[in-house]
N, C-alpha and C positions, 0 to 999 in steps of 0.2 A: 476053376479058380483063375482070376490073374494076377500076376504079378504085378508089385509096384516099382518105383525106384528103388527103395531099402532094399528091395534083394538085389542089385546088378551095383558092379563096381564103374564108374564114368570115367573115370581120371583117364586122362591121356586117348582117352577113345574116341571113333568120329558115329554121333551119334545125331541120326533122321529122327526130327522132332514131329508129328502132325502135329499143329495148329486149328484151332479153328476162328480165327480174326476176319472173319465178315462181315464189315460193319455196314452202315447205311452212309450212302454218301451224300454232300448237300448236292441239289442237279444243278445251283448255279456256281461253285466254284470247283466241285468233284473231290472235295476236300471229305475228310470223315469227320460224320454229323455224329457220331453216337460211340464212343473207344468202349465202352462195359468189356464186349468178348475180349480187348486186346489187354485190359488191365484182367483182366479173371484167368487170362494164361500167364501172368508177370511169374505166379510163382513159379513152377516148371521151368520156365525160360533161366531165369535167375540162380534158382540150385542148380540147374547145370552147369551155367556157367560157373559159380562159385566152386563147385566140384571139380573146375580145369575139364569139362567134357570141351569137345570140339564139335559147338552145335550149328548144325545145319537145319533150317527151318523150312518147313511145306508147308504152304496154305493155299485158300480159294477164295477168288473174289467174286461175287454175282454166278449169271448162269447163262446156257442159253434161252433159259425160262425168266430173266429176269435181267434182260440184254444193257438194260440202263447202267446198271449198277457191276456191269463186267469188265474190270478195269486192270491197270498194274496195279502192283504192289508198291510200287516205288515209295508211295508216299504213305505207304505204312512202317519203312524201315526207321523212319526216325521219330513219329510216335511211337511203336514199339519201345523203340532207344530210351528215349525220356522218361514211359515208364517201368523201364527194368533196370537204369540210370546206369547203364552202360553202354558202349557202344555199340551198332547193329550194322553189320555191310549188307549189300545187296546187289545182284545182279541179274540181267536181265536175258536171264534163261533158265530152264527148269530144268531137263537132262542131255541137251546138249554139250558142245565140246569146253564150249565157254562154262560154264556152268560144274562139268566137272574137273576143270583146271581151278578154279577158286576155291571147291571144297577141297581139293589137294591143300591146297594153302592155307585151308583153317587151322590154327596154333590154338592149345588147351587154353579155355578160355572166353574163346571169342564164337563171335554169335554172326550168321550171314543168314540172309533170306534170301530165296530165288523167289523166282517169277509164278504169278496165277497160275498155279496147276490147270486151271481152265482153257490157259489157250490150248490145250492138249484135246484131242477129241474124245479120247478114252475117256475123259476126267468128268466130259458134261452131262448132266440129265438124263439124254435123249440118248446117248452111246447107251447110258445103262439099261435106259427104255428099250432099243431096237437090237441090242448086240448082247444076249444074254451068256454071258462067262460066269463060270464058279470062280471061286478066289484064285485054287493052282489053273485056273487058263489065265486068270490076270498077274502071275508071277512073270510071265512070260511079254506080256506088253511094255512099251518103249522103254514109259516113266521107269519101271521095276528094274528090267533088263540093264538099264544105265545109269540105276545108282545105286544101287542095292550091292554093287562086289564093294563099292566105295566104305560102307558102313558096319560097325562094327552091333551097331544096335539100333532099334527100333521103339521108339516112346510115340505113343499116341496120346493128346489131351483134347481131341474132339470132339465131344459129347453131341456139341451142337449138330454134329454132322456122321451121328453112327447112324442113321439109318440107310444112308447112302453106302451101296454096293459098287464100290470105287476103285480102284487099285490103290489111291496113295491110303484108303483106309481100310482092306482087307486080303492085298495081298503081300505087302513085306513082311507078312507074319509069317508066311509060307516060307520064305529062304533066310529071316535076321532070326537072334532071338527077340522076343516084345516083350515091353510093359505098360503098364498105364502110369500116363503125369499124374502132379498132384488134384488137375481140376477133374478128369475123368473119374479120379478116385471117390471125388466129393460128393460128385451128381451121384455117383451109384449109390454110397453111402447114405445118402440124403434121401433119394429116390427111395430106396428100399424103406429107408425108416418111416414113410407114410404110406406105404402097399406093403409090406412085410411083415407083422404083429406089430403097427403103432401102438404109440403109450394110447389109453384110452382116458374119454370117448376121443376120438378122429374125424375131423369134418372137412368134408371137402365143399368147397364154392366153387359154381361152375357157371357162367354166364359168358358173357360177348358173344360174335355176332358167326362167327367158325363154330357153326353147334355141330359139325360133325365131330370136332376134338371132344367137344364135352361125351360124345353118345360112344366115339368108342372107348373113352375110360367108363363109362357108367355101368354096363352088362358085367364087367369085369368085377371094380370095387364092391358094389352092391352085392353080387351072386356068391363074390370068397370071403365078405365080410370085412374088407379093409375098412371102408367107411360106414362109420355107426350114424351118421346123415347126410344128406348131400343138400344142400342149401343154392339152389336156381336163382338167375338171374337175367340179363339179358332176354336174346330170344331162347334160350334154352328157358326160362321159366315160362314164358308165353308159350312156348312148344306145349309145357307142361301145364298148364292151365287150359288148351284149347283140349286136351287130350283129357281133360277129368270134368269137361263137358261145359265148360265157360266160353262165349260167343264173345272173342276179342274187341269185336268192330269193323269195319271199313278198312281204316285205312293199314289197322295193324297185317290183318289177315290179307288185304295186297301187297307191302310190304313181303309177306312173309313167302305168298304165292309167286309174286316178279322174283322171287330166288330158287324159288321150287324146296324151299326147307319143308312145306306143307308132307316133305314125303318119311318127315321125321317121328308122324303126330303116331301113327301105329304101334311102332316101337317105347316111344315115350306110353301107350296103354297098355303094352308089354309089360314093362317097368313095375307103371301104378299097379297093375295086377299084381307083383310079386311082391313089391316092396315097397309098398306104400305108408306103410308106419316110417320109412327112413329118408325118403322123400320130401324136400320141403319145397313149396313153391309159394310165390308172391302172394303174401295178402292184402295187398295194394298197390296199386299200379300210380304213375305220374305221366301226363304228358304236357304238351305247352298248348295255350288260348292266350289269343292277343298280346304274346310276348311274353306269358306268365304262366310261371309251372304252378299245375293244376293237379289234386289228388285223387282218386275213386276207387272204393274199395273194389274187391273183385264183385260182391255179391252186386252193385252196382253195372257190371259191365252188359253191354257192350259201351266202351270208349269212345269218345264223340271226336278223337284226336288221335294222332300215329304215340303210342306210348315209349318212352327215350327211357325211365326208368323205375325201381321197384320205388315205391311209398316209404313212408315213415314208420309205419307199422309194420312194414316189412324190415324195415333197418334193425329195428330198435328188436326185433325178434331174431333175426341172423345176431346183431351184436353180441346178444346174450349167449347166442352157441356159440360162438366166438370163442369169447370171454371164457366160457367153463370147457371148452376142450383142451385136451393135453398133445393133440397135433393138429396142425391145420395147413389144410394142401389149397393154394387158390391158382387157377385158371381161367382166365377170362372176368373183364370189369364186367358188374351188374347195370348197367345204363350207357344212354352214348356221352361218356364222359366229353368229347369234345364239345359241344354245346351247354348254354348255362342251365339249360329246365332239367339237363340231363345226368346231372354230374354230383347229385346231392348224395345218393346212394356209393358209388364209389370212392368219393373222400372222408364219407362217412366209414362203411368199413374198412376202407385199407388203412385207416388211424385204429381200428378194432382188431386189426391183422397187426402192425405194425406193434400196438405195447400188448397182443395178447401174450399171458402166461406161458403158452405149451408154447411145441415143438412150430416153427410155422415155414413152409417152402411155399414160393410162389414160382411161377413157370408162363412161358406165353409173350410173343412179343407187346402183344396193347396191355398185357397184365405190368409187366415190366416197365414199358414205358410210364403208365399211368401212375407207378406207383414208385417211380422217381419225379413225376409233375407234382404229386400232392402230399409226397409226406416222405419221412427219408427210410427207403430202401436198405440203410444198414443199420435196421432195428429188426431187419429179418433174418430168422438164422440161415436160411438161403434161398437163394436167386437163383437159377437153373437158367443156364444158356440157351437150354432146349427147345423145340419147338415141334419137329413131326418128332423127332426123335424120343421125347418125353411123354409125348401122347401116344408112342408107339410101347415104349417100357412101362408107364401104367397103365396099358389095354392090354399087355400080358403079350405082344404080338414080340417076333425075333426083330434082334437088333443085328443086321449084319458084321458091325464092329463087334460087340460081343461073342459074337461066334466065334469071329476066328480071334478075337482075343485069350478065347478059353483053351482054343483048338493049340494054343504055344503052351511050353511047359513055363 
């Protein structure tokens, strides 16, 4: 079990907040192009402070896997500020001297952010890749060692980033006591409620162009019964189409081979063999001719054009399960939404996701973004920050945050 806020008293205490505020920066001004994570932590940040805790905040910016976007913090303390309309300090050190002379100085109340836990080596990717430590060997590294006597508690609200075997996210559970903020609380809450006995029926959509996210939630949902259908899109439905013996085309099946997903099609007849009544894939395909989106049902294939998205008949067939389920999980848009020939099938059902009846969590960065371009995002009962992390928690696989969240009393 973990704890949340409600069980720990704040007042007057110096309380290590994780974060997870990584946003996208624009590459021509380095500004941040997308706040969603930094407003989806406001609450957390804000009852604390309202509570007179004395928060101190950790976050990550970029990676060494993703070197563009590895920046300061700096110019996230005063968006933060804005949206939790109160003041934010900041300074420009994680756990050095500096760094721990200002959290001395934090008064109930007030809110400081240090610096990218990434400039830290322990903190990147590749540490975790090549330096493999349990959590109590990482109680012991820089970051812990030097701020950890400073703190009275431990609040994690980084959902986006539990699958990451970190120090700043698995090991001050070892020496504070911990709990989880209120956005950690929501994804698990939310999370569960469509892999855990969802209301029924429960349908999951799974498309875009990462079909490994799709393939490791699908052995899972399918085998324990979470999802009573799964409704394909993307290459995940061509996967599934080439694999119940329909000849895509040319250009789809280069496509599919210049990425080597061709080594998906196996497993997807794995699948069809088990669970094929639960299974839905495209009954029409779309691609573009002479600038103009073009239909063909499957029985018609192979496709004379690189196919961008499901048909009409396919729409108007996923909408209907839409429409009559009592949860619906989406990951990954059904077409290449960026393009016009492509884009008909995703603004079509994320308006079917957006006013459906049930339960509906969507998750995935192109799922997210997509579906703040075409239709408004808080018509969904929620948004998931997540990304490996949530593919990781519905494919049933350990979340290292959760571990050692459970592992504290």
């Amino acid at each position: 079990m973990i704890r949340s806020l409600d069980d720990v008293d704040v007042a007057g205490r110096r309380v290590l907040l994780r974060v997870d505020i990584n946003s996208p920066l624009d590459p021509d001004t380095g500004r941040i192009a997308d706040t969603n994570r930094i407003e989806r932590s406001v609450p957390t940040i804000r009852e604390l402070a309202e509570r007179r805790a004395r928060v101190v905040m950790i976050a990550h910016q970029g990676d060494t896997l993703d070197y563009h976007n590895l920046a300061s913090l700096q110019g996230h303390a005063p968006v933060v500020a804005e949206h939790v309309g109160l003041p934010v300090g900041f300074v420009d050190d994680v756990a050095g001297p500096e760094a721990r002379r200002r959290i001395l100085e934090v008064a109930d109340g007030e809110i400081l952010l240090l610096e990218n836990l990434r400039v830290l080596t322990e903190e990147v990717s590749t540490f975790e890749r090549d330096v493999k430590l349990t959590a109590a060997e990482m109680a012991g590294t820089y970051l812990v060692r030097h701020l950890a006597p400073l703190f009275d508690l431990y609040v994690n609200d980084a959902f986006a980033a539990a699958h990451r075997n970190a120090p700043s996210m698995v090991a001050f559970q070892q020496v504070l006591p911990a709990v989880a903020g209120r956005l950690l609380q929501a994804e698990l809450e939310s999370l569960r409620s469509v892999s855990v006995d969802p209301a029924r029926p429960c349908v999951y959509l799974l498309g875009g162009l990462k079909i490994s996210d799709a393939f490791s939630m699908l052995s899972r949902v399918l085998t324990d019964g979470s999802a009573d259908a799964v409704l394909t899109g993307g290459v995940t439905g061509q996967i599934f189409l080439t694999a119940a013996g329909h000849h895509l085309g040319e250009p789809s099946m280069k496509f599919i081979t210049d990425r080597s997903l061709e080594a998906f099609i196996p497993e997807a007849e794995a699948l069809l063999a088990d669970h094929a009544d639960r299974i839905r894939a495209p009954l029409d395909l779309a691609y573009e001719e002479a600038g103009q989106r073009c239909e063909l049902p499957v029985e018609d294939l192979p496709c004379p054009g690189l196919i961008t998205d499901i048909g009409s008949r396919t729409i108007e067939a996923y909408r209907s399960e839409i429409n009559a389920a009592a949860t619906v999980f989406v990951n990954g848009p059904p077409g290449a939404y960026e393009q016009e020939s492509g884009r008909t099938g995703t603004v079509s059902l994320w308006e079917a996701v957006a006013g459906a009846a049930g339960k509906t969590v969507i998750g995935g960065g192109d799922t997210v973004a997509s579906f703040r371009r075409f239709t408004d995002a808080s018509q969904v009962d929620f948004v998931s920050t997540g990304g490996g992390a949530l593919v990781r928690f519905l494919a049933g696989q350990p979340l290292p945050l959760l571990e050692a969240m459970e592992r504290r009393d």
